[in-house]
PATI-37396 format. One record per residue (C-alpha): residue in three letters; x, y, z. Coordinates in steps of 0.25 Angstrom, whole numbers, plus 5000, padded with zeros to 4 digits. Last residue first. Example, Ala and Ser with C-alpha at 12.3 -4.5 7.8 and 13.67 -1.06 7.14 Angstrom:
residues 2
<rogu code="SER" X="5055" Y="4996" Z="5029"/>
<rogu code="ALA" X="5049" Y="4982" Z="5031"/>
END
This chain:
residues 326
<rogu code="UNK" X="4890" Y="5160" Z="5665"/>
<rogu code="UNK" X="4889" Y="5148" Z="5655"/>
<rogu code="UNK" X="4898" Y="5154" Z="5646"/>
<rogu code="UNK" X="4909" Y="5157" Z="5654"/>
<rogu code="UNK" X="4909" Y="5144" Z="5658"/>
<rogu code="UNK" X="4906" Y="5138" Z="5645"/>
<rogu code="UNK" X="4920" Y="5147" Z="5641"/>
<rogu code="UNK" X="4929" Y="5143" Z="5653"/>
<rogu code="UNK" X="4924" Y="5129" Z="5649"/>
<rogu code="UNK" X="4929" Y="5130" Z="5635"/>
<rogu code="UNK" X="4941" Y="5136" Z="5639"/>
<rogu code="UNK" X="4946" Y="5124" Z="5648"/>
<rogu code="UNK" X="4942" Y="5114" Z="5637"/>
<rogu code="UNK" X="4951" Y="5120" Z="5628"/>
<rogu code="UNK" X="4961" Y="5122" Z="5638"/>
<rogu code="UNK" X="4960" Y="5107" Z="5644"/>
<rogu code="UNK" X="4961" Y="5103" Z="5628"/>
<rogu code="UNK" X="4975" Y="5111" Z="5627"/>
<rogu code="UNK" X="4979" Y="5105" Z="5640"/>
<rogu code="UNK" X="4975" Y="5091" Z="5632"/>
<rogu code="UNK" X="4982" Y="5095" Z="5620"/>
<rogu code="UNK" X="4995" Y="5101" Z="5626"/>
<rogu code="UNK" X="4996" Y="5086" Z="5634"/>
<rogu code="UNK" X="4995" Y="5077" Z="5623"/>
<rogu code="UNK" X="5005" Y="5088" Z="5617"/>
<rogu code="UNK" X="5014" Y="5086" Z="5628"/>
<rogu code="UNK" X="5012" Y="5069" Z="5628"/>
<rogu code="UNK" X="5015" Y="5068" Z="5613"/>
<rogu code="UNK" X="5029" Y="5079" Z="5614"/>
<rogu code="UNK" X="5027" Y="5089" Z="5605"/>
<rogu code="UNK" X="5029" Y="5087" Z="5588"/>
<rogu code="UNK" X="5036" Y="5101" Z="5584"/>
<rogu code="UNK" X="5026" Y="5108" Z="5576"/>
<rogu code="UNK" X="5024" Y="5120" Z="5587"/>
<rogu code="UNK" X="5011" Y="5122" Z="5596"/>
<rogu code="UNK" X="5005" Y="5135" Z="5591"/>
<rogu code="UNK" X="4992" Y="5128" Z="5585"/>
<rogu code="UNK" X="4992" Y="5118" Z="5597"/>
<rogu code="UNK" X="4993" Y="5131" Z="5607"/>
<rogu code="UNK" X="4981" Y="5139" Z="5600"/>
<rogu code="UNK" X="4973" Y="5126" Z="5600"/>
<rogu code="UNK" X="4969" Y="5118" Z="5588"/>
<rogu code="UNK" X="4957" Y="5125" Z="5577"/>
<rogu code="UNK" X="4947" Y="5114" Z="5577"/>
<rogu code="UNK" X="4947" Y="5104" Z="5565"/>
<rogu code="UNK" X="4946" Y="5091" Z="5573"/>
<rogu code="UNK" X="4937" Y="5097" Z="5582"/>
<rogu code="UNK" X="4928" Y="5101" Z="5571"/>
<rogu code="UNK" X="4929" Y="5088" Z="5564"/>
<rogu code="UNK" X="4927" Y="5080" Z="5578"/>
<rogu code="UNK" X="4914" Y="5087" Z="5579"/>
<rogu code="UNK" X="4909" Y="5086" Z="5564"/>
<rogu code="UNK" X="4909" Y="5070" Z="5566"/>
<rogu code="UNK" X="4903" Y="5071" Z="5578"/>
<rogu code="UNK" X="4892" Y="5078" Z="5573"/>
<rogu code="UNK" X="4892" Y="5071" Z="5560"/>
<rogu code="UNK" X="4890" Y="5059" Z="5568"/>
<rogu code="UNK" X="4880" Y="5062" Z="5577"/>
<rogu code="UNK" X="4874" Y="5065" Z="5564"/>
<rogu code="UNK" X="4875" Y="5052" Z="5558"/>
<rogu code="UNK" X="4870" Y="5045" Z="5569"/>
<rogu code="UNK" X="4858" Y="5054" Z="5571"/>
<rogu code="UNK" X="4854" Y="5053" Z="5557"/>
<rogu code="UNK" X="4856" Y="5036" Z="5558"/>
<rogu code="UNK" X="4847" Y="5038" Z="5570"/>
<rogu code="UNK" X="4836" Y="5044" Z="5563"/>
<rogu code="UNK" X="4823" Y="5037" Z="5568"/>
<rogu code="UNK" X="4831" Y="5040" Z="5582"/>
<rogu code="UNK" X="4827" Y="5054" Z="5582"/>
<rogu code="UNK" X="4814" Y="5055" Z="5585"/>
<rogu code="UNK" X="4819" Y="5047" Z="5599"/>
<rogu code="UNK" X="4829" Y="5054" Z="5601"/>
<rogu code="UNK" X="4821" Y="5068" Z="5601"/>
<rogu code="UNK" X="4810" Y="5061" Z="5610"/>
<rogu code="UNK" X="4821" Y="5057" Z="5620"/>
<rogu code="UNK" X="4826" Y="5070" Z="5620"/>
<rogu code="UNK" X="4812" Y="5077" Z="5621"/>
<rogu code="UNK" X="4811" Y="5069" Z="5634"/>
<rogu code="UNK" X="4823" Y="5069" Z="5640"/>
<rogu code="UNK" X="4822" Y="5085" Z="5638"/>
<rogu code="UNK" X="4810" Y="5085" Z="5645"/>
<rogu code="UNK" X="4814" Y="5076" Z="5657"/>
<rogu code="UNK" X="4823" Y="5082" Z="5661"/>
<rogu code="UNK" X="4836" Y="5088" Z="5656"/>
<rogu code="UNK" X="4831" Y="5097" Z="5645"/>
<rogu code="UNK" X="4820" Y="5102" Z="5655"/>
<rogu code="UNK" X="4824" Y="5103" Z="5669"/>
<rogu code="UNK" X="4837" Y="5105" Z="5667"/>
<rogu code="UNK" X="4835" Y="5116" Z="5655"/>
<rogu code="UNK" X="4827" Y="5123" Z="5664"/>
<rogu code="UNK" X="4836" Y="5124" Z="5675"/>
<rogu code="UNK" X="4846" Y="5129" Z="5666"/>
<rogu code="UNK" X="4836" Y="5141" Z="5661"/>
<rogu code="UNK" X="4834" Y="5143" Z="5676"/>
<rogu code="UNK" X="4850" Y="5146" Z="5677"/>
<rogu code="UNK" X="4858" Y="5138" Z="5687"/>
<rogu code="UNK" X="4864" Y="5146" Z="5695"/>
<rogu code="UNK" X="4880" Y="5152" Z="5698"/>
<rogu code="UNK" X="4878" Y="5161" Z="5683"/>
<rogu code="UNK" X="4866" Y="5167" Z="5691"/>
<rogu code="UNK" X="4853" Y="5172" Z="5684"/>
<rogu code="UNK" X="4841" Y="5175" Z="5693"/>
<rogu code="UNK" X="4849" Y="5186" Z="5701"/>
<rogu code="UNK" X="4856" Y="5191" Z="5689"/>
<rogu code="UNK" X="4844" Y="5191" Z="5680"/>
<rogu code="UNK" X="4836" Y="5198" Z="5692"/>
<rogu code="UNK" X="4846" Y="5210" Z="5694"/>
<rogu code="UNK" X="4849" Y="5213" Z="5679"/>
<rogu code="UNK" X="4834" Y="5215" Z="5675"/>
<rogu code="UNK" X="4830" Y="5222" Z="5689"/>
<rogu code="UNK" X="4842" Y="5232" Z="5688"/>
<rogu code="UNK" X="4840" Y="5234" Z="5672"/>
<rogu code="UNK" X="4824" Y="5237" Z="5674"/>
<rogu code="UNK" X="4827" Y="5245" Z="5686"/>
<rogu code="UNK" X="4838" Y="5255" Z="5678"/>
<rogu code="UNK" X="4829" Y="5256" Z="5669"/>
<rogu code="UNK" X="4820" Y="5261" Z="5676"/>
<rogu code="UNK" X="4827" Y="5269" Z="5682"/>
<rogu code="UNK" X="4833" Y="5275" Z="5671"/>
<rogu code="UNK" X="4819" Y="5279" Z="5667"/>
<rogu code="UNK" X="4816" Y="5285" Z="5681"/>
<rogu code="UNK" X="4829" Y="5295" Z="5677"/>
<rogu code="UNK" X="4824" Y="5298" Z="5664"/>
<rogu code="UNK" X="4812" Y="5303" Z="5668"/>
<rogu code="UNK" X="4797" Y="5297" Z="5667"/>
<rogu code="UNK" X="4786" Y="5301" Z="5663"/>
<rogu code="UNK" X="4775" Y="5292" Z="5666"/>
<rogu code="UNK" X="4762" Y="5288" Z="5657"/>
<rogu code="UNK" X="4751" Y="5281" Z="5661"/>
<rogu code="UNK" X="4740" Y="5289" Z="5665"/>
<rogu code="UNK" X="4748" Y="5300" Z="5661"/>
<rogu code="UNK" X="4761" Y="5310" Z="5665"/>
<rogu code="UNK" X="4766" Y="5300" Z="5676"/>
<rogu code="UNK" X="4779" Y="5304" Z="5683"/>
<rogu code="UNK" X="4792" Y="5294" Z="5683"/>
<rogu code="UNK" X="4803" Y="5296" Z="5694"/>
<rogu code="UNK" X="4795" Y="5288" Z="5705"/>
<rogu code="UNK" X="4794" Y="5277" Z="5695"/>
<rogu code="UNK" X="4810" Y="5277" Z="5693"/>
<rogu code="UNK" X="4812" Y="5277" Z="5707"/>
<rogu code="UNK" X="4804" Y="5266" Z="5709"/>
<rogu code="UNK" X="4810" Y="5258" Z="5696"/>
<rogu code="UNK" X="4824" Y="5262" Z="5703"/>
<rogu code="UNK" X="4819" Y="5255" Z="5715"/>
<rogu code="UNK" X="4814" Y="5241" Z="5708"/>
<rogu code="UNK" X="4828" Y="5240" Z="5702"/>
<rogu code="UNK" X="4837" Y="5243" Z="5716"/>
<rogu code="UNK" X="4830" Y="5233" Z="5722"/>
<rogu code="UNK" X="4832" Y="5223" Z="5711"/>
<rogu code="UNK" X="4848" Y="5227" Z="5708"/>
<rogu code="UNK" X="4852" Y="5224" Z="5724"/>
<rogu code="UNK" X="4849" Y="5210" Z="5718"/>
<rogu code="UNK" X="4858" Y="5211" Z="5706"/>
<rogu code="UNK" X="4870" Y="5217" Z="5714"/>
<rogu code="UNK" X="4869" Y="5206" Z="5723"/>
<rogu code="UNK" X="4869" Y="5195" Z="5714"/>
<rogu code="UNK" X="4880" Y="5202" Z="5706"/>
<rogu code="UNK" X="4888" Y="5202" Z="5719"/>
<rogu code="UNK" X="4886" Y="5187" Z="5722"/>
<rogu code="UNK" X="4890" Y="5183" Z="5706"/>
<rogu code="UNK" X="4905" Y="5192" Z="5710"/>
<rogu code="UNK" X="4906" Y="5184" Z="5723"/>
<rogu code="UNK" X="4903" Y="5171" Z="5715"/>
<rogu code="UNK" X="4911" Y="5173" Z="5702"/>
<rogu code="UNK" X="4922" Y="5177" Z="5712"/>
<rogu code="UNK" X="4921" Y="5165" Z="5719"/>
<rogu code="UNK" X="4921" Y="5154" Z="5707"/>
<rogu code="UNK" X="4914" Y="5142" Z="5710"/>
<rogu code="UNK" X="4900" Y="5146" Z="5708"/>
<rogu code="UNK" X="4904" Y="5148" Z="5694"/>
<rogu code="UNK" X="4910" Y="5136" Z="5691"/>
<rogu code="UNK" X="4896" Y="5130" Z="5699"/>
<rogu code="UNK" X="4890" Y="5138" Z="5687"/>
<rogu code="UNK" X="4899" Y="5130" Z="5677"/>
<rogu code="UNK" X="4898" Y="5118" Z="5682"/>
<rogu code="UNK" X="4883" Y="5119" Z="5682"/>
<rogu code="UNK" X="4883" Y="5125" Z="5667"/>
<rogu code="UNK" X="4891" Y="5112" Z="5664"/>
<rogu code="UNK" X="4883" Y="5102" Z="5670"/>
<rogu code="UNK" X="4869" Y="5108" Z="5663"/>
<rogu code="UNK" X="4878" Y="5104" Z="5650"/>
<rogu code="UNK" X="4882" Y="5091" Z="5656"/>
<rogu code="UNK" X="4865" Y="5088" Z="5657"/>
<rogu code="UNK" X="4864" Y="5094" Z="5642"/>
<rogu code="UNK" X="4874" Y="5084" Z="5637"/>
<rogu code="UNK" X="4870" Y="5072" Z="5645"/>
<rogu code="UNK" X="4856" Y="5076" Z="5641"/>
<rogu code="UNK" X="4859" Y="5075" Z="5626"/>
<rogu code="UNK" X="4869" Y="5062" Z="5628"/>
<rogu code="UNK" X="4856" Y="5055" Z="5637"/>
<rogu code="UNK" X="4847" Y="5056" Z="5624"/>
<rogu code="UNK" X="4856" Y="5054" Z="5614"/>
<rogu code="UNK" X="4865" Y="5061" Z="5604"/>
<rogu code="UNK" X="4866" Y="5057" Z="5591"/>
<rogu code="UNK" X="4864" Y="5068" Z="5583"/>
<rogu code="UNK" X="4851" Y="5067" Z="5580"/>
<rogu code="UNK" X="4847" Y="5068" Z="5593"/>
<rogu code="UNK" X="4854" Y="5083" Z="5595"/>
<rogu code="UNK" X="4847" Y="5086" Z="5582"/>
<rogu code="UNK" X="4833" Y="5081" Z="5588"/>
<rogu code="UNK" X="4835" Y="5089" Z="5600"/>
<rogu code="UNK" X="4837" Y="5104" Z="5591"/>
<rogu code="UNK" X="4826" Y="5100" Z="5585"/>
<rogu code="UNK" X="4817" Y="5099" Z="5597"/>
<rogu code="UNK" X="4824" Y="5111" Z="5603"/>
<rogu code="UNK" X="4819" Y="5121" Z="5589"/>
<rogu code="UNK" X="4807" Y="5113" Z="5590"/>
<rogu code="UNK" X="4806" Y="5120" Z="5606"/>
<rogu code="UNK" X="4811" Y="5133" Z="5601"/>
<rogu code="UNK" X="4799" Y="5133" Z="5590"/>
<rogu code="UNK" X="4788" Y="5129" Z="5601"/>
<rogu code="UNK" X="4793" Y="5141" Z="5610"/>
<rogu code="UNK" X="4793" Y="5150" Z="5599"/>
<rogu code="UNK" X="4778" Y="5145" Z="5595"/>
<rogu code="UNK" X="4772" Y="5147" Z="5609"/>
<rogu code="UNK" X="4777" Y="5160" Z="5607"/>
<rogu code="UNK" X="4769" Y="5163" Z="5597"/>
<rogu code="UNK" X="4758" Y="5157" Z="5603"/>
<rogu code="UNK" X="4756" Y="5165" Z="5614"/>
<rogu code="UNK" X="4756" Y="5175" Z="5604"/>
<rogu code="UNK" X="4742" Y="5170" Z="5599"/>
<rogu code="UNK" X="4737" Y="5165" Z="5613"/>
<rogu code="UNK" X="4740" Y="5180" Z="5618"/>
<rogu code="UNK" X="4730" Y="5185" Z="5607"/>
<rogu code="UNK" X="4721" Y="5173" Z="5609"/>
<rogu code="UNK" X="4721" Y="5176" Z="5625"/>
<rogu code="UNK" X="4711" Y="5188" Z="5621"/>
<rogu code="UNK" X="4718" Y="5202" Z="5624"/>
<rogu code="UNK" X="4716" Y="5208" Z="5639"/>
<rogu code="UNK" X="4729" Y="5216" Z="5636"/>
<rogu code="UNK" X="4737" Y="5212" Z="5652"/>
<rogu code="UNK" X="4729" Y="5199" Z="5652"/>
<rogu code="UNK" X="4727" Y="5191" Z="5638"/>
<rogu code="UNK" X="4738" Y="5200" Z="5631"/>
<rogu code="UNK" X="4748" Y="5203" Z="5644"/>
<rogu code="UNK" X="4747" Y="5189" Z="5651"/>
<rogu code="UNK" X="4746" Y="5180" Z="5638"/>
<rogu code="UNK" X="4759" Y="5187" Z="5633"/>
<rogu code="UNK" X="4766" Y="5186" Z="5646"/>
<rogu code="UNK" X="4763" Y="5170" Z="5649"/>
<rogu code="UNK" X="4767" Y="5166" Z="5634"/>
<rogu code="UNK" X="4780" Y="5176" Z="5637"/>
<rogu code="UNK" X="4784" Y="5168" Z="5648"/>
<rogu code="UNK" X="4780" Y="5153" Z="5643"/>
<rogu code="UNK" X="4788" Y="5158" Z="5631"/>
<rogu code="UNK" X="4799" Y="5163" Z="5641"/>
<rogu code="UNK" X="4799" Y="5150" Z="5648"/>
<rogu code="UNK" X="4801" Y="5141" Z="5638"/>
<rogu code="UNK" X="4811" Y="5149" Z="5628"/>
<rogu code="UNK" X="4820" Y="5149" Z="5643"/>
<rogu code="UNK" X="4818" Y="5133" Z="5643"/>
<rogu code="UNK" X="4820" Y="5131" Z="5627"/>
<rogu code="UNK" X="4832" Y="5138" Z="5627"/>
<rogu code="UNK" X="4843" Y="5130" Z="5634"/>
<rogu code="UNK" X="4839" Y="5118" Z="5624"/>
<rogu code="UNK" X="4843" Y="5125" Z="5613"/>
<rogu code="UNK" X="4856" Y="5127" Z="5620"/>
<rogu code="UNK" X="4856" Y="5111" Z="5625"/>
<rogu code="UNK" X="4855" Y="5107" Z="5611"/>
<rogu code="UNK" X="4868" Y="5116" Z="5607"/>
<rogu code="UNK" X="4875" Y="5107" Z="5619"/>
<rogu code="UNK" X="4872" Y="5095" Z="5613"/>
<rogu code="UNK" X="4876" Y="5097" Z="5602"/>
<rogu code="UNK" X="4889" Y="5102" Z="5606"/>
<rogu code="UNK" X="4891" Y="5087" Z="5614"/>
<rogu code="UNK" X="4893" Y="5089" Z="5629"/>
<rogu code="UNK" X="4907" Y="5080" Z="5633"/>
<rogu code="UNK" X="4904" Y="5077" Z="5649"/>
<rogu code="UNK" X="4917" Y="5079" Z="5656"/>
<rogu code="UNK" X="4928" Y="5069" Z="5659"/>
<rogu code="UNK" X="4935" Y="5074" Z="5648"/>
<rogu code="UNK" X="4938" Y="5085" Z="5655"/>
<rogu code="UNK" X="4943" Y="5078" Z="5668"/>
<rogu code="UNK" X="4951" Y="5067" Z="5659"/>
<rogu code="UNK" X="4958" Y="5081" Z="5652"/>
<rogu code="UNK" X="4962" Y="5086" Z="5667"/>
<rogu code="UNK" X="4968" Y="5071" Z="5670"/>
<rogu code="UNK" X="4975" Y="5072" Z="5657"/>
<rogu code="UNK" X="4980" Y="5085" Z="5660"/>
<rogu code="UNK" X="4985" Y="5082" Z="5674"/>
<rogu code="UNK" X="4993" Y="5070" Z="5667"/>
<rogu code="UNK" X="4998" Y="5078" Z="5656"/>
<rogu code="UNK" X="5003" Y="5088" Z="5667"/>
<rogu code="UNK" X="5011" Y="5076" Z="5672"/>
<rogu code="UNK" X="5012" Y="5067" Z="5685"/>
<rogu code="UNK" X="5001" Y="5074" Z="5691"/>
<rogu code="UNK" X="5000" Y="5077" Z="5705"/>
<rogu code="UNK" X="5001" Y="5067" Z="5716"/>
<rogu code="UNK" X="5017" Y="5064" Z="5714"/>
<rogu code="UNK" X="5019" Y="5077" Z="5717"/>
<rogu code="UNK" X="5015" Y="5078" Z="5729"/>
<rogu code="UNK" X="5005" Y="5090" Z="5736"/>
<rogu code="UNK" X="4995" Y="5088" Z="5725"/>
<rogu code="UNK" X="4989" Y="5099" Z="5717"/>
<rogu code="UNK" X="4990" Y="5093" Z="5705"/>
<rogu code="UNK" X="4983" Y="5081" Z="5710"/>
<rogu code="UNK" X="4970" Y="5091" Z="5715"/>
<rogu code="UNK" X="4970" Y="5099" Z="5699"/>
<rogu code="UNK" X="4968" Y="5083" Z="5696"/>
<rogu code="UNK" X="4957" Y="5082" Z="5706"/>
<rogu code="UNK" X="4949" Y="5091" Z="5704"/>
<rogu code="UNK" X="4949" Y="5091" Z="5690"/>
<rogu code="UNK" X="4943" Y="5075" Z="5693"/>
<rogu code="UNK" X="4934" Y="5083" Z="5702"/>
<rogu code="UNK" X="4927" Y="5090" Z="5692"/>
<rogu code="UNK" X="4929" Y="5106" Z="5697"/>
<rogu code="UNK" X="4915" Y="5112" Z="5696"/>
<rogu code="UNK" X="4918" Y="5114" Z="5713"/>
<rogu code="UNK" X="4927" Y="5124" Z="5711"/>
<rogu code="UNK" X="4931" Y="5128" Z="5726"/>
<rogu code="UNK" X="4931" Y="5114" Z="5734"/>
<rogu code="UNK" X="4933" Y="5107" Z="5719"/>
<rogu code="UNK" X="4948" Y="5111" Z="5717"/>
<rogu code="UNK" X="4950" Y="5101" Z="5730"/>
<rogu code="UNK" X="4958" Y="5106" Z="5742"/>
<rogu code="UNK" X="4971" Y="5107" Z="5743"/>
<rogu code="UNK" X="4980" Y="5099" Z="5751"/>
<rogu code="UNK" X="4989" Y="5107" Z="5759"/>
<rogu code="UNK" X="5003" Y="5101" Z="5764"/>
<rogu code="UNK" X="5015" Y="5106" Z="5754"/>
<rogu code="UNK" X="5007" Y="5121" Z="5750"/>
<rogu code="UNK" X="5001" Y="5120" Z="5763"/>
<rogu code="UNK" X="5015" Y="5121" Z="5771"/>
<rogu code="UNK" X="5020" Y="5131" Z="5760"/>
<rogu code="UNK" X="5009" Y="5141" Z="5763"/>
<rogu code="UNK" X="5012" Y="5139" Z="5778"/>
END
């Protein structure tokens, strides 16, 4: 039976159980796996080259614009906890100490002033981006295949079983870890004995509970709030706002201070592009080209060593953003 499906049985699509898989991939790994010879690939070059078209298919994201989209990441988690903190500190002066709202106005202020700092620091760093030749459409291009490759990277994730099962068991653990939380405080506040109006003495065993309670609730709510296989909300955030209407906004208003200096953008769009080709032109070459021997190769075999060389590279780095981003 096992030889009859091995001559007979189609198989199915790489993209039924990894769904990330481009379909051009897709369907070269499906061409190797034809039944006759004649359907496959004439040659490995052949495979390769088809593989390389894949790669090179792909949305190219300049490393300017990649270091823009890290400044921009910050701005929405700075938002909210300065609105967070602005809200506590007028809560607990003006309410909780019964102060006058100057005195919360005063430090309110302070971290007004933060905020204000990391929204220049953003300004800036939008000008530079501008001023070196990128456009309006290229900068959200770039932030737009950036948000592509976290979801490809999370619907990696949810491709993998094992990843899945082993998620499913954390989830579970970290809900069991709320009860368990809010009974070892119990237990801890039955174990403590009031010597004052307001003072406890409490033994060691009620002080590890509560520590313990403080740990289990920390831990339990990140994990259930934060999953590797969800869109995290700071994600969301950086949708709704550096891809909507804001950002176009304040992109547009960037460019447009900008284009007095054109001939300053031109000439460091340049030098950018300039230093990039130097760098790779001087990068340290690959542990197999620096151990490949003097003897001139065949031209198709080291067309074809370079490119699986580059496939590796490539390879490597995606394993590594990958890794990263979960």
């Amino acid at each position: 039976q096992v030889l009859v499906k091995q001559l007979t049985e189609i198989l199915p699509l790489i993209t039924t159980v990894r769904t990330d898989v481009p379909t051009a991939l897709a369907d070269a790994i499906a061409r190797c796996l034809r039944k006759a010879p004649s359907e496959r690939f004439d040659t490995a070059e052949a495979f390769v080259e088809m593989v390389d078209a894949v790669r090179q298919g792909e949305p190219e994201i300049p490393t300017p614009i990649r270091l823009f989209a890290q400044e921009l990441a910050v701005v929405g988690p700075v938002l909210l906890l300065g609105a967070f903190a602005m809200w506590l500190i007028w809560l607990f002066v003006v309410q909780v100490q019964g102060w006058h709202p100057f005195d919360a106005l005063s430090q309110i202020v302070i971290v007004m002033a933060i905020i204000a700092s990391r929204l220049l620091q953003v300004w800036q760093a939008t000008r530079r981006v501008m001023l070196m030749g990128f456009s309006v459409d290229d900068v959200r291009r770039g932030l737009a295949a950036l948000m592509g490759e976290r979801a490809a990277a999370r619907a990696m994730l949810r491709a993998d079983p094992a990843f899945v099962r082993r998620r499913r068991v954390i989830f579970a653990a970290a809900v069991a870890a709320l009860p368990l939380a809010f009974l070892a405080v119990r237990l801890a506040r039955g174990l403590r004995t009031q010597v004052g109006p307001t003072a406890w003495d409490v033994p060691p065993i009620a002080q590890a509970l509560y520590f313990a309670h403080s740990v289990l609730l920390g831990v339990g709510v990140v994990t259930l709030v934060r999953s590797p296989l969800r869109m995290p909300i700071g994600e969301r955030l950086f949708r709704w706002t550096w891809l909507g209407a804001l950002g176009r906004t304040m992109l547009r208003w960037a460019q447009a201070r900008t284009d007095t200096v054109s001939g300053t953008r031109s000439a460091v769009h340049a030098d950018v592009s300039a230093r990039s080709a130097t760098a790779s032109n001087i990068a340290s070459p690959p542990m197999g080209i620096r151990d490949r021997p003097s003897a001139a190769l065949d031209p198709r075999l080291e067309a074809l060593t370079a490119r699986v060389e580059q496939l590796e590279r490539w390879r490597e780095s995606a394993r590594d953003a990958t890794n990263g981003g979960s």
